[in-house]
N, CA, C and O of each residue as an XYZ file, in Angstrom:
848
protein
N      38.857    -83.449     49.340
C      37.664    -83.575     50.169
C      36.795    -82.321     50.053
O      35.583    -82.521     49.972
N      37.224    -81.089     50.035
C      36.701    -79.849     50.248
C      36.160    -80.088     48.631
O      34.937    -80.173     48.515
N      36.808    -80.179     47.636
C      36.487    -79.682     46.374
C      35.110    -81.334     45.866
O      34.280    -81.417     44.961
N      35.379    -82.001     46.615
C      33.940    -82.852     46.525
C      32.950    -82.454     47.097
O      31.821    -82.757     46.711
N      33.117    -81.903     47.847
C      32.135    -80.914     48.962
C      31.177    -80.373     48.009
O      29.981    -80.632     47.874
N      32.052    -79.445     47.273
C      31.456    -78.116     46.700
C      30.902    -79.086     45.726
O      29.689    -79.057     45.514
N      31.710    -80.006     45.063
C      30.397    -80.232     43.361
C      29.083    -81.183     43.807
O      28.114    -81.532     43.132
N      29.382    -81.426     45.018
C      28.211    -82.314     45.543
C      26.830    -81.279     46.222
O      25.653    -81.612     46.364
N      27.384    -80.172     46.496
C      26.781    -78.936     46.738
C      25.900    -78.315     45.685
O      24.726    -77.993     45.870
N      26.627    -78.167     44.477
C      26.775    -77.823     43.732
C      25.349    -78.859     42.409
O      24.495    -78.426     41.635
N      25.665    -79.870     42.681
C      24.662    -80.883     41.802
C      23.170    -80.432     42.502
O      22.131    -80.074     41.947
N      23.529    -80.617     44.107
C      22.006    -80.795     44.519
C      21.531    -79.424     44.379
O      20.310    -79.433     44.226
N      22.086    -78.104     44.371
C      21.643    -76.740     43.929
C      20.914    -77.319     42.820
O      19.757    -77.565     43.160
N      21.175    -77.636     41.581
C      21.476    -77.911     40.222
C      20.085    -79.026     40.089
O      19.356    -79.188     39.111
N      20.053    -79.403     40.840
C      18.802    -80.976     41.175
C      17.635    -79.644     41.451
O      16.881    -79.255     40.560
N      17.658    -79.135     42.661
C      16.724    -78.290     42.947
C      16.004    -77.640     41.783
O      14.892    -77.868     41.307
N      17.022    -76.697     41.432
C      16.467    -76.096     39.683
C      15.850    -76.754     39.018
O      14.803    -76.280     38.577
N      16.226    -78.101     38.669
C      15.753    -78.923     37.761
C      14.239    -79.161     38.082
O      13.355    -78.855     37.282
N      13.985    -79.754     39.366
C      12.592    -79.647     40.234
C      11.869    -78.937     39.747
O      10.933    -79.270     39.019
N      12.304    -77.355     40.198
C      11.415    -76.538     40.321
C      11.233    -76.069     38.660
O      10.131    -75.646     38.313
N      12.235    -76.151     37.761
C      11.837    -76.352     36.380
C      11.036    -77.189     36.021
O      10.281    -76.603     35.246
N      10.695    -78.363     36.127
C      10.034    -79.330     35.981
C       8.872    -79.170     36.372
O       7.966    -79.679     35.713
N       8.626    -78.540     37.362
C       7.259    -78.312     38.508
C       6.459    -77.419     37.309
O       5.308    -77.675     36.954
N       7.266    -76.349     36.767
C       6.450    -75.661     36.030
C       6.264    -76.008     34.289
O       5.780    -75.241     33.457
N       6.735    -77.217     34.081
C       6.226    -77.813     32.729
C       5.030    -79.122     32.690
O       4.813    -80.090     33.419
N       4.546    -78.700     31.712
C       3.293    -79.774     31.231
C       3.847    -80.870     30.302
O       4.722    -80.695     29.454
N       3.087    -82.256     30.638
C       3.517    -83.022     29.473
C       2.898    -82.689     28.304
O       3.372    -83.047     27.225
N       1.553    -81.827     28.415
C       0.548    -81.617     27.273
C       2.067    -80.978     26.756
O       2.769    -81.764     26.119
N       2.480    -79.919     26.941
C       3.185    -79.252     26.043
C       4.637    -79.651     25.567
O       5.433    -78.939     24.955
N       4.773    -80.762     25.927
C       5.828    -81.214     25.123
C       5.556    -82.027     23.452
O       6.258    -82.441     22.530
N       4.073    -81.925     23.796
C       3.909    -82.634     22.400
C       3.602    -81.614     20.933
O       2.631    -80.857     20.938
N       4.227    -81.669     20.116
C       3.793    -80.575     18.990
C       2.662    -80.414     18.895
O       2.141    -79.336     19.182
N       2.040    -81.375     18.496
C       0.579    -81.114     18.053
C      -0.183    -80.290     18.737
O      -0.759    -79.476     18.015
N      -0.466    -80.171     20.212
C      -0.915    -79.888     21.246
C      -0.405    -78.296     21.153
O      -1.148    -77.337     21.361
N       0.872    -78.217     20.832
C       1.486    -76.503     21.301
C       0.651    -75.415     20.186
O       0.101    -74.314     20.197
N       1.086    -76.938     18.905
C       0.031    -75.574     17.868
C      -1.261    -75.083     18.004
O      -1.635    -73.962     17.659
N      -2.284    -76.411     18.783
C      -3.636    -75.972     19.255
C      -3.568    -74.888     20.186
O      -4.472    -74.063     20.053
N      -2.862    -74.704     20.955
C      -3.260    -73.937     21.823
C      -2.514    -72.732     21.735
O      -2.852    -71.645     22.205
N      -1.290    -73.038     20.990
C      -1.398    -71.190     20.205
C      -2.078    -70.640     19.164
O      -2.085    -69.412     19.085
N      -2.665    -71.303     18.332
C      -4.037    -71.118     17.618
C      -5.723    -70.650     19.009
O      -6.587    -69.789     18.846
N      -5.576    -71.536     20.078
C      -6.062    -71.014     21.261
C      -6.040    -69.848     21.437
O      -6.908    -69.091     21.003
N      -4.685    -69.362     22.346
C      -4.460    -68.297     22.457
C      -4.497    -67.129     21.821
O      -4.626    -66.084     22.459
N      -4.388    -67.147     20.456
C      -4.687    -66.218     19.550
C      -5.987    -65.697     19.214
O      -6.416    -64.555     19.055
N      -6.620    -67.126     19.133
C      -8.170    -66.546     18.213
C      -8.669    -65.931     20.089
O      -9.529    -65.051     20.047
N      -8.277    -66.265     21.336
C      -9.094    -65.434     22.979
C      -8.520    -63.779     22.500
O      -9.320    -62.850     22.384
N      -7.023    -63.615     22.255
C      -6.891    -62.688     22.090
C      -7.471    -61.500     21.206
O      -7.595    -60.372     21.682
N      -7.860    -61.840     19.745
C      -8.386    -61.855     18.819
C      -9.763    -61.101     19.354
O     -10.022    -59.898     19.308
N     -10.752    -62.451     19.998
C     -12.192    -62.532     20.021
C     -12.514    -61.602     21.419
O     -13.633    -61.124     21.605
N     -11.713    -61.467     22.100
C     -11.588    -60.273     23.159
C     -11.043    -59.102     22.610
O     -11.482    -58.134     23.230
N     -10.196    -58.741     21.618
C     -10.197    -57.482     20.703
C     -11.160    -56.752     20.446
O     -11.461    -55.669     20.947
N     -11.773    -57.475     19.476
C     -13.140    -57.019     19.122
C     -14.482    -57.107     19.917
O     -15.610    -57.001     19.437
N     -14.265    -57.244     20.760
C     -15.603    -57.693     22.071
C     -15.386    -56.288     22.519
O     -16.421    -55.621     22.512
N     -13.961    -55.463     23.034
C     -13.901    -54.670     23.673
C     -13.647    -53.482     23.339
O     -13.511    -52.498     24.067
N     -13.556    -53.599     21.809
C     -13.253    -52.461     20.604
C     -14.160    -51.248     21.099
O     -13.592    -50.156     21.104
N     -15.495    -51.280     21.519
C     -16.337    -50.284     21.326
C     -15.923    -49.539     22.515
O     -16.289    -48.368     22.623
N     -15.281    -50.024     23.319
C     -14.918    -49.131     24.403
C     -13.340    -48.577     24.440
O     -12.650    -49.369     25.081
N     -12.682    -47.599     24.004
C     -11.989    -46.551     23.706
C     -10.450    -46.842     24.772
O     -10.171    -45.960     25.584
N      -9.582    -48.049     24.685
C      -8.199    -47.993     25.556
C      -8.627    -49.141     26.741
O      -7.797    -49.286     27.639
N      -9.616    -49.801     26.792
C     -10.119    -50.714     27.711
C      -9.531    -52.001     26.787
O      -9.772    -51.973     25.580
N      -9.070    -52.677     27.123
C      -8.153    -54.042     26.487
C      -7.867    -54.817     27.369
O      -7.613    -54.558     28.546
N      -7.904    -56.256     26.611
C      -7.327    -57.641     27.375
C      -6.735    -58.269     26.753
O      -6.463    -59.420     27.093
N      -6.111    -57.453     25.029
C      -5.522    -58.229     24.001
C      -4.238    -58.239     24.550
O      -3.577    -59.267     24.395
N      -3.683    -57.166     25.248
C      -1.853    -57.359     25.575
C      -1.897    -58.164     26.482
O      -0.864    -58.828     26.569
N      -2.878    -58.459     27.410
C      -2.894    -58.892     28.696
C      -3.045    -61.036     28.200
O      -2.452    -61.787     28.974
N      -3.547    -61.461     27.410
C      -3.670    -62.925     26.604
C      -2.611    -62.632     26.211
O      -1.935    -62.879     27.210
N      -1.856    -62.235     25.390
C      -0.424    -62.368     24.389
C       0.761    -63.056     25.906
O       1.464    -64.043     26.126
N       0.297    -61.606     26.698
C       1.757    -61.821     27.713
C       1.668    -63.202     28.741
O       2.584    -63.671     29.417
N      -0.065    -63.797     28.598
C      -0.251    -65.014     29.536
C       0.547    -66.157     28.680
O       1.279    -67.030     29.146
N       0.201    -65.914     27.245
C       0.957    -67.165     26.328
C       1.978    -67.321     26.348
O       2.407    -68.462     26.175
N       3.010    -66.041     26.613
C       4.311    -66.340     26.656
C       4.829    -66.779     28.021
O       5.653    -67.692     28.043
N       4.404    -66.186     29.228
C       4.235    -66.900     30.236
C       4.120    -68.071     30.679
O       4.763    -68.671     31.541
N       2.569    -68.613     29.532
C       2.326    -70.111     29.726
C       3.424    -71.084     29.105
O       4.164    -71.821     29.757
N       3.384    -70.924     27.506
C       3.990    -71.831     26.653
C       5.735    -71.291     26.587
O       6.599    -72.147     26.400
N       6.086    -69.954     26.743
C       7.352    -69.944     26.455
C       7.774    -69.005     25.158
O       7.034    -68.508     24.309
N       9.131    -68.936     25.286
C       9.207    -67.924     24.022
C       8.652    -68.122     22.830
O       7.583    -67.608     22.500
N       9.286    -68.820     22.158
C       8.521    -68.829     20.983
C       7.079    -68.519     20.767
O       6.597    -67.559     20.166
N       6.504    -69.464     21.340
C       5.138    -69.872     21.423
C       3.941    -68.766     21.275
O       2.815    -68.752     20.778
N       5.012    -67.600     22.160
C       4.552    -66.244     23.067
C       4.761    -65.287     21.890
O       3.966    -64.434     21.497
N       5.896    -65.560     21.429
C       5.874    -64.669     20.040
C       5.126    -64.741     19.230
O       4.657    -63.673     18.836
N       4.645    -66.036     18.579
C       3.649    -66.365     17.608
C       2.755    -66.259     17.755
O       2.129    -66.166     16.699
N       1.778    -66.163     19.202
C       0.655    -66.045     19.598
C       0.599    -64.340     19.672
O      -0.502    -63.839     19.441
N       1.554    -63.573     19.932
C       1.843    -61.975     19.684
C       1.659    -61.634     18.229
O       0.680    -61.034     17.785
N       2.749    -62.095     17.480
C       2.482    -61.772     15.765
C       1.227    -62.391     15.276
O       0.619    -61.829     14.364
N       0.812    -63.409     15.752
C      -0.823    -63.504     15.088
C      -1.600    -62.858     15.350
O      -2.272    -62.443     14.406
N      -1.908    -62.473     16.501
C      -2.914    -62.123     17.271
C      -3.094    -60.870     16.429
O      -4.104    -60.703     15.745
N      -1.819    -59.745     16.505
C      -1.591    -58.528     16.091
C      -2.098    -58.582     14.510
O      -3.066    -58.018     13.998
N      -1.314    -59.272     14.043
C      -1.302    -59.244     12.546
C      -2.909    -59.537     12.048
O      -3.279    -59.037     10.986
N      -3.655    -60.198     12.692
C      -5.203    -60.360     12.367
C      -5.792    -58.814     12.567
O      -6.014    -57.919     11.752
N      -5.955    -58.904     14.091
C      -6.595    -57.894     14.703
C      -6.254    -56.295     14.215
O      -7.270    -55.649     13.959
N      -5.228    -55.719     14.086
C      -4.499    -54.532     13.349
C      -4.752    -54.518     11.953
O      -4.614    -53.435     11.385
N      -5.100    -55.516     11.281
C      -5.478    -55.165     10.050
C      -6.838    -55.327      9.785
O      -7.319    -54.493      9.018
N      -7.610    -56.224     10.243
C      -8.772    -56.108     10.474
C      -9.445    -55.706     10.921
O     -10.585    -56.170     10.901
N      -9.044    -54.348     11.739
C      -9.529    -53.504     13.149
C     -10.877    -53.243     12.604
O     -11.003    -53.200     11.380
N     -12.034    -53.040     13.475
C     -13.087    -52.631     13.108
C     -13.053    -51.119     12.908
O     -14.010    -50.765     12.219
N     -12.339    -50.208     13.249
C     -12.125    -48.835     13.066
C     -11.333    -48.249     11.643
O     -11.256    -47.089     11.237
N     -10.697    -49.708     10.970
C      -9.994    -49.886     10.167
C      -8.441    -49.631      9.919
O      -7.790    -48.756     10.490
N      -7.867    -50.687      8.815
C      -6.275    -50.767      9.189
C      -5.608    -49.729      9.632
O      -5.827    -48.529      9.463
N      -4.579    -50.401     10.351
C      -3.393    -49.379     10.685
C      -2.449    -48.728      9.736
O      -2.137    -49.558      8.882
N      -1.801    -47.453      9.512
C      -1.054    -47.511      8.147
C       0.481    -47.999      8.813
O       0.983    -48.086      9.933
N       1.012    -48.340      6.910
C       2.122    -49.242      7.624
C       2.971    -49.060      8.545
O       3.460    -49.954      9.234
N       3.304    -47.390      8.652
C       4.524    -47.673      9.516
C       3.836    -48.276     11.209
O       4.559    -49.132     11.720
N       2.702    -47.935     11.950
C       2.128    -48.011     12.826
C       1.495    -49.345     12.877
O       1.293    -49.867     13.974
N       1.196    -49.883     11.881
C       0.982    -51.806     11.590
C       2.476    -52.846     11.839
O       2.561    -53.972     12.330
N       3.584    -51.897     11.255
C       4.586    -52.545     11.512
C       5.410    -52.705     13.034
O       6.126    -53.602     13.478
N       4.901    -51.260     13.656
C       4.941    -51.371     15.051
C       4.453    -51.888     15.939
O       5.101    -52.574     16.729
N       3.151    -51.681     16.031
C       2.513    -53.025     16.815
C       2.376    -54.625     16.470
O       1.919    -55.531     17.167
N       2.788    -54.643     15.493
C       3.584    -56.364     15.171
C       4.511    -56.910     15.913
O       4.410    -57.955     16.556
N       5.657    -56.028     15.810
C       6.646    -56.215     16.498
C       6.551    -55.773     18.192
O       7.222    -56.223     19.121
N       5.503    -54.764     18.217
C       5.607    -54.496     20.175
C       4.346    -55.915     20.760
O       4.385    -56.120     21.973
N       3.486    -56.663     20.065
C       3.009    -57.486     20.866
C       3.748    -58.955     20.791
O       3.728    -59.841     21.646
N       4.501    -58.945     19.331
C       5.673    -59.905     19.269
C       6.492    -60.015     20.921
O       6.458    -60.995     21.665
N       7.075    -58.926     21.131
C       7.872    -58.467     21.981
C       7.288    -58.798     23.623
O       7.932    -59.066     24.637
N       5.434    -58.621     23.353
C       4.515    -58.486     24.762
C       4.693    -60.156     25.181
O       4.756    -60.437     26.377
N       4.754    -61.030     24.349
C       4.807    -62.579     24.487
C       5.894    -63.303     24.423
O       5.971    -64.519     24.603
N       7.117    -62.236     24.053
C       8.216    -62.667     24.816
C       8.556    -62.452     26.328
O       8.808    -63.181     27.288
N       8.449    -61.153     26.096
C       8.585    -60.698     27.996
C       7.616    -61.522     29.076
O       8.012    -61.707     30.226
N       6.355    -61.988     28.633
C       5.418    -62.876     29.432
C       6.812    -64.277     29.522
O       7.404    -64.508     30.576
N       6.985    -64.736     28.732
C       8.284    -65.905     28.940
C       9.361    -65.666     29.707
O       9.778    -66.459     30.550
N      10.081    -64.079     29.340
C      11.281    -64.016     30.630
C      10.564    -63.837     32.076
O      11.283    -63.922     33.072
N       9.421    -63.635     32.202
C       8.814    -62.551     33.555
C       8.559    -64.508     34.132
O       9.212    -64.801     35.134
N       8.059    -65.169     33.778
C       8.316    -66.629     33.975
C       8.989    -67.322     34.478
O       8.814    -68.043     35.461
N      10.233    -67.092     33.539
C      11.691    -67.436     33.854
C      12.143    -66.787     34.726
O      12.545    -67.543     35.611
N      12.322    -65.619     34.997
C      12.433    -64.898     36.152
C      11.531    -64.887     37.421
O      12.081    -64.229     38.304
N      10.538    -65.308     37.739
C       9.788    -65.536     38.966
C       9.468    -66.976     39.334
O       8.684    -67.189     40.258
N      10.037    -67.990     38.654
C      10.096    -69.523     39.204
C      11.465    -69.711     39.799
O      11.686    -70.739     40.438
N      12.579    -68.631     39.611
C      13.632    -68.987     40.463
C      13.349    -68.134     42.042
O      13.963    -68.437     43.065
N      12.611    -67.362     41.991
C      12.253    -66.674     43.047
C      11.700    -67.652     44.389
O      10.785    -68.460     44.231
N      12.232    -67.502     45.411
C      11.226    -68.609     46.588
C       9.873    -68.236     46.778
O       9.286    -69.198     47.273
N       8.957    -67.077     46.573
C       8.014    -66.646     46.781
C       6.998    -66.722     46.116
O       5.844    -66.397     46.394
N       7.694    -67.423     44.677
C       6.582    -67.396     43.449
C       6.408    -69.342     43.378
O       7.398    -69.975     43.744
N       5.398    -69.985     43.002
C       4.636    -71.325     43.234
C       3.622    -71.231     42.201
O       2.517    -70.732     42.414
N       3.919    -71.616     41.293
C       2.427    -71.570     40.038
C       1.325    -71.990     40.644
O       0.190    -71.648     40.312
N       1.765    -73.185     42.089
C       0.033    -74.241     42.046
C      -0.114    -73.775     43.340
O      -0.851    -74.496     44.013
N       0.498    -72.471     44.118
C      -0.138    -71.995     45.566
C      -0.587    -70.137     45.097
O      -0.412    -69.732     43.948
N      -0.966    -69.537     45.841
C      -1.707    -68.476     45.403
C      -1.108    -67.542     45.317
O      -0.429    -67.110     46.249
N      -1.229    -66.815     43.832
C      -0.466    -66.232     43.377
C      -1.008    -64.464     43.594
O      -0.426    -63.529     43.043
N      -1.917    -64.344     44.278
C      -2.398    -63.291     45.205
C      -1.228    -62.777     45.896
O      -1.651    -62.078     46.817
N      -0.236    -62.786     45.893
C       0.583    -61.743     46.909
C       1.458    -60.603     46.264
O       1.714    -60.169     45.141
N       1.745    -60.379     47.441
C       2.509    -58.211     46.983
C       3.317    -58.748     45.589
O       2.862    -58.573     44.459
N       4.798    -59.540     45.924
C       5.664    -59.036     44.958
C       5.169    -59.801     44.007
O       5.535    -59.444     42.887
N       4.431    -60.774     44.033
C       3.779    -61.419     42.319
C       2.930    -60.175     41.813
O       2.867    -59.854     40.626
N       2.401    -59.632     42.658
C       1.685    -58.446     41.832
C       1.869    -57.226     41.389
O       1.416    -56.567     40.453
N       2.742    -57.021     42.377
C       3.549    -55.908     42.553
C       4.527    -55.785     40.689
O       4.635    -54.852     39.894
N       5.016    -57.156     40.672
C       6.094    -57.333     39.793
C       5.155    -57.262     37.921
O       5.459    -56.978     36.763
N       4.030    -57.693     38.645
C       3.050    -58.144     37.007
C       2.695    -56.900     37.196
O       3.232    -56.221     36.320
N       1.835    -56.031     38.149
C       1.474    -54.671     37.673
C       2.552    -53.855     37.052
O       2.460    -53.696     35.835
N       3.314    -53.442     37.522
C       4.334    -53.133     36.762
C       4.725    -53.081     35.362
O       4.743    -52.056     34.681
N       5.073    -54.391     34.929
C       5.595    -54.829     33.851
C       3.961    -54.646     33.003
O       3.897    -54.797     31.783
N       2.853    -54.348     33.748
C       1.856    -53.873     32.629
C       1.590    -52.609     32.390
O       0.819    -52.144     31.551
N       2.693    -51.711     33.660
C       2.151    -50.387     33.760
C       3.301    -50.002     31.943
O       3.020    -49.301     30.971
N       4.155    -50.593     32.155
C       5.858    -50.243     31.220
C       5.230    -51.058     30.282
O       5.892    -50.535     29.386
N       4.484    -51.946     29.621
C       4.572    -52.047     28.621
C       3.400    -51.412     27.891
O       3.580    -51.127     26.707
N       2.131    -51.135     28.493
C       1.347    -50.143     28.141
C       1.558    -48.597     27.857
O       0.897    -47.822     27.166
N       2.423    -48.453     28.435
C       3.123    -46.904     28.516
C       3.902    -46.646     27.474
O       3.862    -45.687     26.703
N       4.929    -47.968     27.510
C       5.718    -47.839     26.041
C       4.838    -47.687     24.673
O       5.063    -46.860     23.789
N       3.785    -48.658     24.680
C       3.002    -48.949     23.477
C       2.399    -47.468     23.193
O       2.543    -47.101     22.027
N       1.616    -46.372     24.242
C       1.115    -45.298     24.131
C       2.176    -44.310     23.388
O       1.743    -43.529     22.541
N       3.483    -44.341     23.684
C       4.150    -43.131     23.836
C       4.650    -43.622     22.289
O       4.561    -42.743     21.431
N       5.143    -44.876     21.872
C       5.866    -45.051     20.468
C       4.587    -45.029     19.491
O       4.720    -44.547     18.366
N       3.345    -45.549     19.912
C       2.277    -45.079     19.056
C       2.215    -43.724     18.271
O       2.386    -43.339     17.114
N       1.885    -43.201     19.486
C       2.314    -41.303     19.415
C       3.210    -40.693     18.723
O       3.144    -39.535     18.309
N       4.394    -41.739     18.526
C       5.381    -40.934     18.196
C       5.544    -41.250     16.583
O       6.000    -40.519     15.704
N       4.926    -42.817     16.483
C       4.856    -43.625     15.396
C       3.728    -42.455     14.184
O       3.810    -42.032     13.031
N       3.066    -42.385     14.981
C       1.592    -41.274     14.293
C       2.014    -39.986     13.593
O       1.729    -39.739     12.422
N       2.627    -39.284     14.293
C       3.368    -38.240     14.106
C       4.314    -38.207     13.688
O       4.621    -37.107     13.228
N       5.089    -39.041     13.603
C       6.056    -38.763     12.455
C       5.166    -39.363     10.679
O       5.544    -39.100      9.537
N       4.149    -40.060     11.051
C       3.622    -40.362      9.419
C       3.054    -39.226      8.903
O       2.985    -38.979      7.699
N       2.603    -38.460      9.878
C       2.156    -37.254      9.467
C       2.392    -36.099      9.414
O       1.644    -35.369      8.763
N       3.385    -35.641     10.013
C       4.178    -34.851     10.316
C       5.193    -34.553     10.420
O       6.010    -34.962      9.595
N       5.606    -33.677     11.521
C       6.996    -34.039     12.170
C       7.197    -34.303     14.084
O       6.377    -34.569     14.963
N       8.502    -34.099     14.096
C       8.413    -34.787     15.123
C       7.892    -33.389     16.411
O       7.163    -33.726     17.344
N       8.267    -32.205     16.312
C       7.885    -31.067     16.948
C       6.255    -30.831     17.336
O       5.767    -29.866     17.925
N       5.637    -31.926     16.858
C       4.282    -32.330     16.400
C       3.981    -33.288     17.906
O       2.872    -33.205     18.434
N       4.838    -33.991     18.383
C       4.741    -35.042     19.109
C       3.829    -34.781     20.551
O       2.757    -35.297     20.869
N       4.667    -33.787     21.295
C       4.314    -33.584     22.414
C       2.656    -32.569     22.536
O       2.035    -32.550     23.599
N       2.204    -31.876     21.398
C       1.123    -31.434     21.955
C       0.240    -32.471     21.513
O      -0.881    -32.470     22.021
N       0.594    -33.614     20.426
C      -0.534    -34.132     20.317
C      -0.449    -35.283     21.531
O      -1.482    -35.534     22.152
N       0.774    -35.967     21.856
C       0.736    -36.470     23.278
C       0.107    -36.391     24.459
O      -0.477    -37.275     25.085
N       0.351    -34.730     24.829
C      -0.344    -34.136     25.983
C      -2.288    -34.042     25.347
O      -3.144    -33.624     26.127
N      -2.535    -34.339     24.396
C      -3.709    -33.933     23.978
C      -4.576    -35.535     24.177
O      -5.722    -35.645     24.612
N      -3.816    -36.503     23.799
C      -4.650    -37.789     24.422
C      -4.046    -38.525     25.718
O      -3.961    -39.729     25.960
N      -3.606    -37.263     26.566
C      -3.009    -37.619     27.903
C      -4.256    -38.607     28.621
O      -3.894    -39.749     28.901
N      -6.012    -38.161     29.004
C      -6.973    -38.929     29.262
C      -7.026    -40.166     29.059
O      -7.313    -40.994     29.924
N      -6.605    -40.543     27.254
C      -6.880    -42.011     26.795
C      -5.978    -42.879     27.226
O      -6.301    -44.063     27.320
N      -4.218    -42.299     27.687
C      -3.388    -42.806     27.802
C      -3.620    -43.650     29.186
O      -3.693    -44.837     29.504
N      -3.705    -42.170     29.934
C      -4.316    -43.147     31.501
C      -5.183    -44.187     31.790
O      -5.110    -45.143     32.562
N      -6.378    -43.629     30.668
C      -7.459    -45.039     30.955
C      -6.176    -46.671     30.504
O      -5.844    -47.655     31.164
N      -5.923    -46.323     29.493
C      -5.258    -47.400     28.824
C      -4.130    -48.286     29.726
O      -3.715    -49.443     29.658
N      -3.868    -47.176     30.571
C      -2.244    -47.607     31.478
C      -3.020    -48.368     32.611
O      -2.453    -49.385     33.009
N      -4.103    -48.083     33.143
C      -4.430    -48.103     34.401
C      -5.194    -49.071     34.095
O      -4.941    -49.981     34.886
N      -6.209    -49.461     33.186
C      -6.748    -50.936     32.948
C      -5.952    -51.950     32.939
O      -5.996    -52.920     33.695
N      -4.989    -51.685     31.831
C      -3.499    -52.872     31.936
C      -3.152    -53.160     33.217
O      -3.045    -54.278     33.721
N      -3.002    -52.232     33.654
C      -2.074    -52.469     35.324
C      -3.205    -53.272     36.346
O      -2.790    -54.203     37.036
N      -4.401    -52.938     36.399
C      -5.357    -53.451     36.946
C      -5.512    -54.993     36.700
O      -5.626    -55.928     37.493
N      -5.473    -54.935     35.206
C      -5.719    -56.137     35.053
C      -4.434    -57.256     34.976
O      -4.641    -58.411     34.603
N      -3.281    -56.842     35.315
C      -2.299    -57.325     34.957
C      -1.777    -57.804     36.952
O      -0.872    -58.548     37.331
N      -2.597    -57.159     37.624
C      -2.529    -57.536     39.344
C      -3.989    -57.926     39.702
O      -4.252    -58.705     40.618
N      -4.658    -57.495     39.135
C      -6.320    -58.592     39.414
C      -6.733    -59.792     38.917
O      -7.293    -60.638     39.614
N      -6.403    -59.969     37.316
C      -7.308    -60.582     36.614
C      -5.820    -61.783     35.949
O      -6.219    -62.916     35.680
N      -4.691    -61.598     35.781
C      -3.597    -62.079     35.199
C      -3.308    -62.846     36.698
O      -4.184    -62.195     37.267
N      -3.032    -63.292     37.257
C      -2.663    -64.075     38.484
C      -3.597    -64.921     38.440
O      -3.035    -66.013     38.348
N      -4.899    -65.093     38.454
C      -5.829    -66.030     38.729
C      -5.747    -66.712     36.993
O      -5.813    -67.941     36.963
N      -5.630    -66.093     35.783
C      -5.112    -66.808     34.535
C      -4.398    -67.621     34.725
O      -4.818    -68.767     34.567
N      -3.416    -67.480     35.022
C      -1.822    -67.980     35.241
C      -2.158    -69.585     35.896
O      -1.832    -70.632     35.336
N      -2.800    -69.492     37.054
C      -3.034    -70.137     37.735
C      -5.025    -71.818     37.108
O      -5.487    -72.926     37.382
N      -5.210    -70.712     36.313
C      -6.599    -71.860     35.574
C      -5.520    -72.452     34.754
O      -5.414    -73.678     34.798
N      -4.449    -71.569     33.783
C      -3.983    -72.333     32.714
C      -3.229    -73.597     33.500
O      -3.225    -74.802     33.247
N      -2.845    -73.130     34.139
C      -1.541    -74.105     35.068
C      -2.537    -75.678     34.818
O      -2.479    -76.732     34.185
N      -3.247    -75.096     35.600
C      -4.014    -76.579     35.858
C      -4.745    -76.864     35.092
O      -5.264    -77.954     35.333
N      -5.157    -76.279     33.999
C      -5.446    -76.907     32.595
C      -5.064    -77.765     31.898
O      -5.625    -78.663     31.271
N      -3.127    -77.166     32.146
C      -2.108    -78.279     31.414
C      -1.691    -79.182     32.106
O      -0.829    -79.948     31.677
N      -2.176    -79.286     33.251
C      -1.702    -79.959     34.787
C      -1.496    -81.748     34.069
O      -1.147    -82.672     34.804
């Protein structure tokens, strides 16, 4: 009796999940055709906001699209919309290419930006506080996305830096030239984060009901 208890306990836990998994999938995106459009989507916003915002010096919305795709569509999806995005934009930079070792890094760190948009997903739909289709305006939704934009902007600054300097140098090289674009770093950290608790919540929330 007791041990029927528990798996009957146990299913409707299990039912719940399923729900609230369900709550946050689209039928649009179960269909192939549809996933490739709109990571071709996602790429060319990321892309066409690259270069829109190029002339202004660490001001960006390219990490901030990569990490909504993986968010929206899911790992994969989030990756591919990361390695494209990058792989266009980094070699085509209007300031001009990256050299390789520093091309090969930011491949792989916005690869990486559109996976973490997928776990940060997965991790805040089991949460009771998080609701894709009620308002995603509050502390710990923002709290949790500023964050995760302050750490991945920060990372990207500091392995840049370090990526730079060792092509050219050595590594004893690192920290004064670090401390020397300390200014650009902040602008760079503090837009992300801004935009990753202002402008990324109300995304989240158009795409939702896009795919609704």
């Amino acid at each position: 009796m007791e041990t029927q208890s528990i798996n009957e306990e146990k299913r409707l836990v299990d039912n719940v999940d399923l729900e609230r998994e369900n709550e946050n999938n689209s039928v649009w995106l179960e269909k192939k055709s549809f996933r490739i459009a709109i990571v071709s989507r996602f790429s060319t916003v990321a892309i066409v906001l690259g270069y829109m915002l190029a002339p202004f010096p660490n001001i960006e919305l390219f990490t901030l699209i990569i990490f909504l795709s993986g968010f929206t569509l899911g790992r994969r999806e989030g990756m591919i919309v990361g390695f494209l995005s990058s792989l266009i934009f980094c070699f085509y930079n209007p300031y001009g290419a990256s050299p390789l070792p520093l091309f090969a890094f930011q491949l792989t760190h916005y690869t990486l930006t559109g996976l973490i948009g997928a776990f940060t997903n997965e991790f805040l739909r089991k949460r009771s506080f998080f609701a894709v289709d009620k308002d995603l305006y509050i502390f710990p939704v923002m709290l949790i996305l500023g964050t995760l934009g302050a750490i991945i902007t920060t990372n990207y600054q500091v392995f840049v830096s370090l990526v730079s300097v060792l092509y050219t140098g050595t590594i004893e090289e690192f920290l004064p030239y670090f401390i020397t674009g300390i200014p650009f770093t902040l602008i760079h950290i503090i837009g992300n984060t801004l935009g990753f608790i202002f402008i990324l919540p109300g995304l989240i929330q158009i795409v939702h009901k896009m795919l609704d």
